[in-house]
ROSESE-784987 format. One record per residue (C-alpha): residue number from 1; residue in three letters; x, y, z. Coordinates in steps of 0.02 Angstrom, whole numbers, plus 50000, padded with zeros to 5 digits. Example, Ala and Ser with C-alpha at 12.3 -4.5 7.8 and 13.67 -1.06 7.14 Angstrom:
% residues 2
+-----+--------+-------+-------+-------+
| num | residu |  east | north |    up |
+-----+--------+-------+-------+-------+
|   1 |    ALA | 50615 | 49775 | 50390 |
|   2 |    SER | 50684 | 49947 | 50357 |
+-----+--------+-------+-------+-------+
***
This chain:
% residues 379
+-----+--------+-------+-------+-------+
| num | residu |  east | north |    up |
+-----+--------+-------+-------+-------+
|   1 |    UNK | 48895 | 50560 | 49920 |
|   2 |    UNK | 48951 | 50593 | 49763 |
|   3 |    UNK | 48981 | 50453 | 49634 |
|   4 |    UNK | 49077 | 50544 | 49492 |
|   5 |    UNK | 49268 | 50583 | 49484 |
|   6 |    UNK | 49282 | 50753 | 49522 |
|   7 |    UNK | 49403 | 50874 | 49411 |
|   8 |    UNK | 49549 | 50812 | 49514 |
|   9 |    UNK | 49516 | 50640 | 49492 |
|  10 |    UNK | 49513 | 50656 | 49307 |
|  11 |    UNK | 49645 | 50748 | 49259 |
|  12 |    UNK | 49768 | 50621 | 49389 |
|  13 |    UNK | 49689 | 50492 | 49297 |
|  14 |    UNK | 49739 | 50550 | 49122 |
|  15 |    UNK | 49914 | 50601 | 49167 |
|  16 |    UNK | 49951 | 50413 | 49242 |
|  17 |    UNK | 49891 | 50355 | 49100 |
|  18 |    UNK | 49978 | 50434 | 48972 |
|  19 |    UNK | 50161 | 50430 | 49113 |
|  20 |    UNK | 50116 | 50238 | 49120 |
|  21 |    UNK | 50114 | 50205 | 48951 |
|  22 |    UNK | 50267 | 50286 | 48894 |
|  23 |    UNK | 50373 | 50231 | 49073 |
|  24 |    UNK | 50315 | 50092 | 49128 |
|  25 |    UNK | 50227 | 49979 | 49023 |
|  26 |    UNK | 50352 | 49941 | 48900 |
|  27 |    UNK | 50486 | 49893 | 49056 |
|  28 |    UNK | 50342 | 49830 | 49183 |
|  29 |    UNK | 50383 | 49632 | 49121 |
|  30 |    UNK | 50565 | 49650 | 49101 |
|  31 |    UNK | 50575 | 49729 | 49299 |
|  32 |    UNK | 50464 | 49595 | 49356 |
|  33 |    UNK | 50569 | 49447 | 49297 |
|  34 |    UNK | 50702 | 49545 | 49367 |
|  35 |    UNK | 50616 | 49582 | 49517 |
|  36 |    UNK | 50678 | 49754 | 49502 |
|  37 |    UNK | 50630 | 49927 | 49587 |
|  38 |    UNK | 50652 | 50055 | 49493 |
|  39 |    UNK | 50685 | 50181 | 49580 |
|  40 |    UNK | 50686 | 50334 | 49479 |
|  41 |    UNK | 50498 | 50298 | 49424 |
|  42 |    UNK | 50454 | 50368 | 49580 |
|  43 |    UNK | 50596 | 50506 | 49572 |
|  44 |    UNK | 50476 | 50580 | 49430 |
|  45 |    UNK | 50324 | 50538 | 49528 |
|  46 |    UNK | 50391 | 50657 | 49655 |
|  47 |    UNK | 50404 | 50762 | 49533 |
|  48 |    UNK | 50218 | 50740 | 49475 |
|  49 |    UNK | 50163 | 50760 | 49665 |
|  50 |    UNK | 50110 | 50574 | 49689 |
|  51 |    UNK | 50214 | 50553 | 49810 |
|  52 |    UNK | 50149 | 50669 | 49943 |
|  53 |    UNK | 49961 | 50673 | 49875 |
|  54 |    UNK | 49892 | 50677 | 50063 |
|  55 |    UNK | 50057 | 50815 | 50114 |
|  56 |    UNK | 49979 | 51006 | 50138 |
|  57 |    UNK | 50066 | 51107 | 50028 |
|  58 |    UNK | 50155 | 51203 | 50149 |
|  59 |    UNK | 50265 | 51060 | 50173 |
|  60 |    UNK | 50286 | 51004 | 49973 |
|  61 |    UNK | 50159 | 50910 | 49971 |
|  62 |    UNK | 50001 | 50910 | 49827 |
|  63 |    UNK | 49868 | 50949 | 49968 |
|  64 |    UNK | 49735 | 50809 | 49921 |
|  65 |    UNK | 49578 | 50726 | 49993 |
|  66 |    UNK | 49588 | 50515 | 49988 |
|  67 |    UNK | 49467 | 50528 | 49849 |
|  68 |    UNK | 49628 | 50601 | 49737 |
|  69 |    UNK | 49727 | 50456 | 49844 |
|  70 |    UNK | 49632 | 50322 | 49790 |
|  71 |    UNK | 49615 | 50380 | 49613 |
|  72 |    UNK | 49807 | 50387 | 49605 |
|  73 |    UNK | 49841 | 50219 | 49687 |
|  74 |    UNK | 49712 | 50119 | 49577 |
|  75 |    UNK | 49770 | 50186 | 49450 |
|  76 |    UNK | 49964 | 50152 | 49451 |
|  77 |    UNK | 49898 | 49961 | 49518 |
|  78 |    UNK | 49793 | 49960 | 49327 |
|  79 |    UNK | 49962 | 49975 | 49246 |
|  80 |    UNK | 50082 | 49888 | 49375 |
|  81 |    UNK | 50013 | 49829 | 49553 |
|  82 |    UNK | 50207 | 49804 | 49621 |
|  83 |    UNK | 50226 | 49997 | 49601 |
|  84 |    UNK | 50062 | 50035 | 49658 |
|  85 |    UNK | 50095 | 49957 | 49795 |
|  86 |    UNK | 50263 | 50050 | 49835 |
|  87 |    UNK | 50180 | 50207 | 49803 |
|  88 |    UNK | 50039 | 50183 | 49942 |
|  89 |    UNK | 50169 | 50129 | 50062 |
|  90 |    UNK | 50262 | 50265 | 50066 |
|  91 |    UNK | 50121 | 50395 | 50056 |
|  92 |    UNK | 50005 | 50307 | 50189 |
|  93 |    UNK | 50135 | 50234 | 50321 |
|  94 |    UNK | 50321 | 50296 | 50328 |
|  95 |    UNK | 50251 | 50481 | 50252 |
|  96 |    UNK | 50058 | 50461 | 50329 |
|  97 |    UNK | 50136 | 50416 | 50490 |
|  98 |    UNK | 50238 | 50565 | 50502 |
|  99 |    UNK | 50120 | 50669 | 50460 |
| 100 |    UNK | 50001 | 50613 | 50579 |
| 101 |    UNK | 50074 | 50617 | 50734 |
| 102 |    UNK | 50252 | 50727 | 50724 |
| 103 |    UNK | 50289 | 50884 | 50777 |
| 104 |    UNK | 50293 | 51051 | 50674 |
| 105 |    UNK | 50479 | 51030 | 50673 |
| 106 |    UNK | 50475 | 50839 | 50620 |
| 107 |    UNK | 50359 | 50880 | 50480 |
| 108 |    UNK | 50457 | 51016 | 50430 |
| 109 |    UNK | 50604 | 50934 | 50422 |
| 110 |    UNK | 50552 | 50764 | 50331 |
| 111 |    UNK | 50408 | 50803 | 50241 |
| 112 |    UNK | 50478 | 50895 | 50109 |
| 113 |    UNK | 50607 | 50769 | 50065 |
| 114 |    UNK | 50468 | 50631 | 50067 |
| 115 |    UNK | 50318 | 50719 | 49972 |
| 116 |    UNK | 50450 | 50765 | 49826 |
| 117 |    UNK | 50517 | 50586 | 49835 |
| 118 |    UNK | 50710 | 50652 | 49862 |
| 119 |    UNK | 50692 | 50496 | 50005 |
| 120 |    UNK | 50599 | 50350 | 49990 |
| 121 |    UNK | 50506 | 50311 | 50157 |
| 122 |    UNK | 50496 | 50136 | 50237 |
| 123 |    UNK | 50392 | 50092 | 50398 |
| 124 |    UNK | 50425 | 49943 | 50519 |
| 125 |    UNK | 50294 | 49856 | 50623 |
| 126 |    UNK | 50300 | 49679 | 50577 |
| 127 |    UNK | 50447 | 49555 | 50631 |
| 128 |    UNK | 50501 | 49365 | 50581 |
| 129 |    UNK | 50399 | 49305 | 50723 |
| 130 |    UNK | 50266 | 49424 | 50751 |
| 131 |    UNK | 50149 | 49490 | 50616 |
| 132 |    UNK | 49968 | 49518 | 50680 |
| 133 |    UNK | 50046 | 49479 | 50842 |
| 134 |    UNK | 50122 | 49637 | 50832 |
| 135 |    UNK | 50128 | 49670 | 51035 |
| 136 |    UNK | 50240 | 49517 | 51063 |
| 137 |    UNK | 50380 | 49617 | 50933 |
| 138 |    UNK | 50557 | 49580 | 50987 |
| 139 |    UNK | 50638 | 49757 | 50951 |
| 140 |    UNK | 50659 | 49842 | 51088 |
| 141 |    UNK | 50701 | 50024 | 51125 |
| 142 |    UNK | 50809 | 50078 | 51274 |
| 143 |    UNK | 50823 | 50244 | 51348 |
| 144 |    UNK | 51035 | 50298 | 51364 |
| 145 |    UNK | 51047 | 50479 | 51423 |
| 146 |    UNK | 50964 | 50593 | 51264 |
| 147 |    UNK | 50990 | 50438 | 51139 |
| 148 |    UNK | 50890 | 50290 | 51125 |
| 149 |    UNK | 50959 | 50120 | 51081 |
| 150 |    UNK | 50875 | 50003 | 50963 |
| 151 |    UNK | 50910 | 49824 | 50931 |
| 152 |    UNK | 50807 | 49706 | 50835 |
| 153 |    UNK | 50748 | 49645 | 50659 |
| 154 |    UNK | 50605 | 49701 | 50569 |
| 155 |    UNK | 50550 | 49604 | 50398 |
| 156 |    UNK | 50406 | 49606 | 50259 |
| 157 |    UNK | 50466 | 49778 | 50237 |
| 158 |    UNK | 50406 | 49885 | 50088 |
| 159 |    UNK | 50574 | 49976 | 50050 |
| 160 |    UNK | 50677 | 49882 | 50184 |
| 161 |    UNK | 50845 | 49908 | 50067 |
| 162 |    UNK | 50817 | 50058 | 49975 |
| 163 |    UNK | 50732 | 50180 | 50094 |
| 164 |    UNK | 50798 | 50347 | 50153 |
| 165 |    UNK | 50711 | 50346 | 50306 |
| 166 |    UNK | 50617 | 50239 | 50405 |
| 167 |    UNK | 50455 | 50248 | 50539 |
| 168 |    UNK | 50503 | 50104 | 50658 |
| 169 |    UNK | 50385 | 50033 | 50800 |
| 170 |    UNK | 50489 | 49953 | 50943 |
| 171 |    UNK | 50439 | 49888 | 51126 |
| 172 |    UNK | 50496 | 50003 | 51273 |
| 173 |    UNK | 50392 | 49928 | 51397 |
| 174 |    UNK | 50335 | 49757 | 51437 |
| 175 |    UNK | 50297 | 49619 | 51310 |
| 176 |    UNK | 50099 | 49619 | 51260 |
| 177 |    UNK | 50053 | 49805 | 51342 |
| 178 |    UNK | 49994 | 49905 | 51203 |
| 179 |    UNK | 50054 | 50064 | 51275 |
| 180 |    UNK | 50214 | 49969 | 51298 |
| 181 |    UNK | 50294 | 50014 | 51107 |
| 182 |    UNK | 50341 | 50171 | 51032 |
| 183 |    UNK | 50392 | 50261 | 50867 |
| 184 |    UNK | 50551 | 50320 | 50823 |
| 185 |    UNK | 50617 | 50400 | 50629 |
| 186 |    UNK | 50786 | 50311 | 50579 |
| 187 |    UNK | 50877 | 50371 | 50418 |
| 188 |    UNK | 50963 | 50273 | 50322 |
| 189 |    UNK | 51166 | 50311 | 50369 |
| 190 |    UNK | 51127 | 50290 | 50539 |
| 191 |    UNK | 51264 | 50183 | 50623 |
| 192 |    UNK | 51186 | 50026 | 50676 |
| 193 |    UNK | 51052 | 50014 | 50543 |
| 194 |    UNK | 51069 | 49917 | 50395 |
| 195 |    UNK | 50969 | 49817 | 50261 |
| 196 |    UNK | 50934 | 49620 | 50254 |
| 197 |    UNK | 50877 | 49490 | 50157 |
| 198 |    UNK | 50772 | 49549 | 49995 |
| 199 |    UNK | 50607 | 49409 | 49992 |
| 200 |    UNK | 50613 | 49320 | 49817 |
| 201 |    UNK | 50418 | 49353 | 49789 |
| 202 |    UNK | 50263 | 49299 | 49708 |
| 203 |    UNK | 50217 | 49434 | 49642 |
| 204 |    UNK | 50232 | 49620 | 49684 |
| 205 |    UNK | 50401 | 49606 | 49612 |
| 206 |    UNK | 50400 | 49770 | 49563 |
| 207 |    UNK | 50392 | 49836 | 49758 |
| 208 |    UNK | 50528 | 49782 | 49856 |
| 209 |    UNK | 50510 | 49712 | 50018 |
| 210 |    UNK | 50662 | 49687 | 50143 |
| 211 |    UNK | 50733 | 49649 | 50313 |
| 212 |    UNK | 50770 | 49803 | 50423 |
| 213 |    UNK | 50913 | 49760 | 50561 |
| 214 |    UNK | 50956 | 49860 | 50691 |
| 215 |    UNK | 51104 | 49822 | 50802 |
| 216 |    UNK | 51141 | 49952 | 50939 |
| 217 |    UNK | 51069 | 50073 | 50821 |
| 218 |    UNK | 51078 | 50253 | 50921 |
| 219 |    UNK | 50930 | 50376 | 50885 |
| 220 |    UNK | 50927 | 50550 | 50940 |
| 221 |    UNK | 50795 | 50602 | 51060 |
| 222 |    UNK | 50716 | 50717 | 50942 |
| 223 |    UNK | 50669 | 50569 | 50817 |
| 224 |    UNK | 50540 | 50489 | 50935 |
| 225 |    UNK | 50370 | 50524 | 50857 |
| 226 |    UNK | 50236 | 50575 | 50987 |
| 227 |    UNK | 50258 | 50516 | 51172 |
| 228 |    UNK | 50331 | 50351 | 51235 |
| 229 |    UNK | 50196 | 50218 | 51241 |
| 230 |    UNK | 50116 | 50298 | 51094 |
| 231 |    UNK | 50189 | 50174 | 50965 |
| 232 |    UNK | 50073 | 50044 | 50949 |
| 233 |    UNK | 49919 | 50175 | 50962 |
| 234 |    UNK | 50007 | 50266 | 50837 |
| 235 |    UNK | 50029 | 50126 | 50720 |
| 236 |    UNK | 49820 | 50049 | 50722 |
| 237 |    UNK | 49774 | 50242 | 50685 |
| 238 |    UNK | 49903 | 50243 | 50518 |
| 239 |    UNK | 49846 | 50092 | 50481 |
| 240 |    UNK | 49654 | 50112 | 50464 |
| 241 |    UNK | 49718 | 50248 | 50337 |
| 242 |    UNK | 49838 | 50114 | 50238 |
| 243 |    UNK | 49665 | 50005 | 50238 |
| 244 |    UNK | 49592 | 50124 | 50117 |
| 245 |    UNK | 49763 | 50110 | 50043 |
| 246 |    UNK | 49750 | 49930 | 50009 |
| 247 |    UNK | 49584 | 49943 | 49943 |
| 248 |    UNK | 49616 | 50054 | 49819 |
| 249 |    UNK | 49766 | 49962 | 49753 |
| 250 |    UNK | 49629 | 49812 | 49751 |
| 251 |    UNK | 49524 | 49922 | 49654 |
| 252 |    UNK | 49662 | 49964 | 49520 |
| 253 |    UNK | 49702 | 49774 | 49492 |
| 254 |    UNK | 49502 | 49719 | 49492 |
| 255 |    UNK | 49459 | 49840 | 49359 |
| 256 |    UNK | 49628 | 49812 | 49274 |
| 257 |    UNK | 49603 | 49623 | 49280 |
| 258 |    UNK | 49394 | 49676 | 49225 |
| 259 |    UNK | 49450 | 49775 | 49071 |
| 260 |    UNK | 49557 | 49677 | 49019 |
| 261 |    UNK | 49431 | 49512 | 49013 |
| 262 |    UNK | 49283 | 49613 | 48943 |
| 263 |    UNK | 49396 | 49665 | 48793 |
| 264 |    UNK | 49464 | 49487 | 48758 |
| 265 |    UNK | 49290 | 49404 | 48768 |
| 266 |    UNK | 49249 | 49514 | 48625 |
| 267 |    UNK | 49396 | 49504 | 48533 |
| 268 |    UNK | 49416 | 49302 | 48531 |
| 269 |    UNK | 49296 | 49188 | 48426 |
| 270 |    UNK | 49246 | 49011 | 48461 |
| 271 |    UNK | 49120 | 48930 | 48365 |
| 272 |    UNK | 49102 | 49074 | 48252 |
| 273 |    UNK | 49052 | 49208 | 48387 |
| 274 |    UNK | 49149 | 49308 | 48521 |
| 275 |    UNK | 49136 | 49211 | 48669 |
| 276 |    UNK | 49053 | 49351 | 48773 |
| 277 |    UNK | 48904 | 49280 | 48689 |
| 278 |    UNK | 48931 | 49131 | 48793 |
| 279 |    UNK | 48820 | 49147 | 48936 |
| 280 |    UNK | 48951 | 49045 | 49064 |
| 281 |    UNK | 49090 | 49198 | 48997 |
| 282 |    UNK | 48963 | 49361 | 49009 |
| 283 |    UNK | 48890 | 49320 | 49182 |
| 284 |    UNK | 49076 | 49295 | 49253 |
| 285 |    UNK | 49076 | 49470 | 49185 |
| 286 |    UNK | 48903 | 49525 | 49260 |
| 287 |    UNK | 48969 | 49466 | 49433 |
| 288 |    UNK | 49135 | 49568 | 49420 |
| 289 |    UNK | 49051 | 49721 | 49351 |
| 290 |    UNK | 48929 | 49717 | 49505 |
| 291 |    UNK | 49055 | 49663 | 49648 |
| 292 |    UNK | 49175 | 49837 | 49564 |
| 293 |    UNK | 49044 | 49943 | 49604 |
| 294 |    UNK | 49019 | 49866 | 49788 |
| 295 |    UNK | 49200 | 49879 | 49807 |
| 296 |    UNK | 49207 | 50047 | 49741 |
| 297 |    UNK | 49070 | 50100 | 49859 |
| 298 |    UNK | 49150 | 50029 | 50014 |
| 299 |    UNK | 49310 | 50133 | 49972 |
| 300 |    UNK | 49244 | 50293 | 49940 |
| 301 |    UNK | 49113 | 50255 | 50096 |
| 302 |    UNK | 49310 | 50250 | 50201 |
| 303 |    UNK | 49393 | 50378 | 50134 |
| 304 |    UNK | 49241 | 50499 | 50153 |
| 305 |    UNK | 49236 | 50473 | 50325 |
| 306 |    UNK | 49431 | 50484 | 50332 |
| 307 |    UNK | 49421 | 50659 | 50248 |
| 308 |    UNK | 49301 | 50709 | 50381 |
| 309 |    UNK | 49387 | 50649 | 50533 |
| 310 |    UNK | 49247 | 50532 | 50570 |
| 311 |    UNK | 49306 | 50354 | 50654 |
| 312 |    UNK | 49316 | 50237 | 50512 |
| 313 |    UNK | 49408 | 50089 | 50577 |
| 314 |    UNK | 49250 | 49964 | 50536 |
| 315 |    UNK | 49231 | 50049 | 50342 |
| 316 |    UNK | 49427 | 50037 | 50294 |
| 317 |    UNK | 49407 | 49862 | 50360 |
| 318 |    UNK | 49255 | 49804 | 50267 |
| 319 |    UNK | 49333 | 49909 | 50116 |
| 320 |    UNK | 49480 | 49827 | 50117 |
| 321 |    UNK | 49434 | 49636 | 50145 |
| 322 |    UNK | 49306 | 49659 | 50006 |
| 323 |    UNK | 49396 | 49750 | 49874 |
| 324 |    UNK | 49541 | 49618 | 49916 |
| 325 |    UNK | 49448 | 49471 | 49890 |
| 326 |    UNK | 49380 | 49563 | 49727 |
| 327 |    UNK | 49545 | 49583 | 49653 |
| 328 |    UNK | 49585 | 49393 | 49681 |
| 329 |    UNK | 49415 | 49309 | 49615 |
| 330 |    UNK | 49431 | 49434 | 49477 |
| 331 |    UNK | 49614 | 49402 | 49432 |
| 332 |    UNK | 49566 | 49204 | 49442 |
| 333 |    UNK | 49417 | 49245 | 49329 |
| 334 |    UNK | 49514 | 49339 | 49200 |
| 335 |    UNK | 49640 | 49209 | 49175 |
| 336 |    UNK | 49495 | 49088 | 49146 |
| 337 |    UNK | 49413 | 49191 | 48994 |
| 338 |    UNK | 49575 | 49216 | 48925 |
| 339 |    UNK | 49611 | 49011 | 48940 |
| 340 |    UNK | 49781 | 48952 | 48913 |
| 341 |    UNK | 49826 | 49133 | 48853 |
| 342 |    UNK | 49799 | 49203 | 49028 |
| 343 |    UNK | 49948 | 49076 | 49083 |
| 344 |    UNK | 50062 | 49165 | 48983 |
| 345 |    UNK | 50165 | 49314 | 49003 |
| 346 |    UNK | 50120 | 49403 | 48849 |
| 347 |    UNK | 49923 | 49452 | 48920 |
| 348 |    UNK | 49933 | 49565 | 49086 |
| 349 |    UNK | 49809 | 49456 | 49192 |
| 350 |    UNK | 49943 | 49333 | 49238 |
| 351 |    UNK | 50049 | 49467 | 49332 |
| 352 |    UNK | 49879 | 49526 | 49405 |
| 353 |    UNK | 49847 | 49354 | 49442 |
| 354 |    UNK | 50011 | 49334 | 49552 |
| 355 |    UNK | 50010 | 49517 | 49628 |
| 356 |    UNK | 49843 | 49499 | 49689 |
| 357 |    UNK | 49859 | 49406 | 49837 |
| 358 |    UNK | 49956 | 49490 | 49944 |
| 359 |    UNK | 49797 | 49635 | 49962 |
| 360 |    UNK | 49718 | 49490 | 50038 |
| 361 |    UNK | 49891 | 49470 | 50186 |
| 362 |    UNK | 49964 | 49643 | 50180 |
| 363 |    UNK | 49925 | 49770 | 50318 |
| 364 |    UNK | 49814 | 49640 | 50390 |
| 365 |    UNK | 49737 | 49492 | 50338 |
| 366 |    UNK | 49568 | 49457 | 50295 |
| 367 |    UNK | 49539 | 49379 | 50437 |
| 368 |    UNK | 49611 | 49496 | 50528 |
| 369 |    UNK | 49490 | 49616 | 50459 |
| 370 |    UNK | 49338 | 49507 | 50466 |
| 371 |    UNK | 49416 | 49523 | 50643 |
| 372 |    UNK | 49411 | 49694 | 50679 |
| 373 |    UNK | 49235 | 49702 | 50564 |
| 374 |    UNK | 49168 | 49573 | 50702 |
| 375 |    UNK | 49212 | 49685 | 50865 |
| 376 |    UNK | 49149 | 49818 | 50813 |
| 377 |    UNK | 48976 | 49739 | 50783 |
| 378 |    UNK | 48969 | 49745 | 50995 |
| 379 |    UNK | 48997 | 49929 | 51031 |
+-----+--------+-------+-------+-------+
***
């Protein structure tokens, strides 16, 4: 395994840098009060091929491995988690998704316009009532000659309001059978399906997340993804993939939240002395250096068994519950070095601080994950 960014890697690296710091540093507090999306930040991601980064070429896409992937999703979470976060949900689920399991005309026909970021893509699993309960979902599905007719809500939705086009799960069998739900692509225009309430967040602000309601919604035949019953199969597969996702936005705000301590504790004095030299500041440091690397480790462990089609359901799990955790403790940590500074808006590690938990609840829990870790300890 190799432990060095490879040419890739590093030249990604340096362009987000130096797009970050020109677009979206000097707007990224300003949108967050506002809890705004800005939309046309990913427009010229599309046009910098971040937005199809797993896509073969042949469909617009930049062609990568997920050891480019995670490179570009840490690092857009170093400058601003919220759009880090927007940017691995559309590559991994509503795009992933469709890449994974449609046919060569569904992939010809909405790739292109996702990988290039002319649409936005959304993807709807969870509902009001049923989050990791996901095979008690109330939207249902119903077969009407070559149409199929879906009615429901689905919320917590990255993109809910502003995407083009949407990967939605919904039951067509009976409640609790896992071969019971299927997928379907909706695009936005489509009579019956319209946009909800907008959640007032946390953090994340910069990533919008919305109700999707569909109310006799009518979907062409040809939109189904896979076979009926293949839904909820469909949607554990993508998600193992949006695992690795999760981690490496994790990643991006650990080492962003990391960096950004390690600098102040040598930059501010007490007692005549930066307070690195304080043993109670550098071995906060020491632990968060270490518990990087594990987290790094864990990632790259998932995503090189994801590149070579090895079953890695138990590695994006541990990944992602680790490197989670990781961003929160170090986030927490951060904002104690920097004392009351870190409280304020005017340091970055309070917006890490708030954006950081929801890797620990999104796409899975961490129990949920210590969940899946557990089971797999018995085959």
């Amino acid at each position: 395994m190799e432990f060095e960014l490879n040419e890739n890697q590093r030249m990604i690296a340096d362009m987000i840098k130096d797009f970050g710091e020109k677009e979206i540093a000097p707007f990224r507090n300003e949108w967050d009060d506002k809890q705004e999306f800005p939309v046309h930040i990913f427009k010229k991601f599309g046009e910098l091929g971040l937005m199809g980064v797993l896509v073969p070429q042949e469909y617009g896409g930049s062609g990568f491995t997920y050891d480019e992937y995670i490179t570009v999703v840490s690092e857009i979470a170093k400058i601003d988690p919220g759009i880090g976060l927007s940017v691995a949900a559309h590559n991994s689920l509503c795009t992933g998704h469709i890449l994974l399991f449609g046919n060569e005309d569904q992939k010809k026909k909405w790739l292109p316009k996702l990988a290039t970021a002319e649409w936005i893509g959304a993807w709807g699993l969870t509902e009001p009532n049923t989050g990791s309960d996901a095979g008690n979902m109330k939207t249902v599905a119903k077969k009407d000659g070559n149409e199929w007719v879906l009615n429901g809500t689905k919320n917590w939705i990255t993109h809910g309001k502003s995407g083009d086009i949407a990967v939605v799960i919904a039951r067509t069998g009976e409640v609790g059978d896992s071969h019971g739900m299927t997928a379907f692509v909706v695009e936005r225009g489509t009579k019956g399906f319209e946009a909800g309430k907008k959640e007032d967040k946390l953090g994340m602000r910069t990533s919008e997340t919305a109700e999707m309601i569909f109310e006799d919604c009518r979907i062409p035949e040809e939109n189904l993804l896979g076979n009926v019953g293949e839904g909820f199969i469909q949607a554990m597969k993508v998600l193992d993939g949006g695992r690795i996702s999760i981690a490496a936005l994790s990643l991006g705000i650990a080492e962003g939240a990391f960096e950004a301590a390690l600098a102040y504790s040598q930059e501010r004095h007490q007692f005549n002395q930066p307070i690195f030299n304080f043993q109670g500041i550098s071995f906060k440091l020491a632990d968060m250096a270490t518990e990087l690397e594990a987290a790094k480790l864990l990632t790259y462990r998932a995503a090189q068994l994801k590149n070579d089609g090895k079953p890695m359901t138990k590695e994006s799990a541990m990944a992602k519950y680790f490197a989670s955790e990781c961003a929160v403790s170090f986030s927490n940590e951060a904002v104690q070095i920097f004392g009351g500074y870190g409280y304020t808006k005017d340091y970055p590690v309070e917006k890490y601080y708030r954006d950081s938990k929801l890797c620990t609840i999104g796409e899975g829990t961490s129990e949920i994950q210590k969940l899946v870790i557990s089971r797999s300890l018995l085959k």
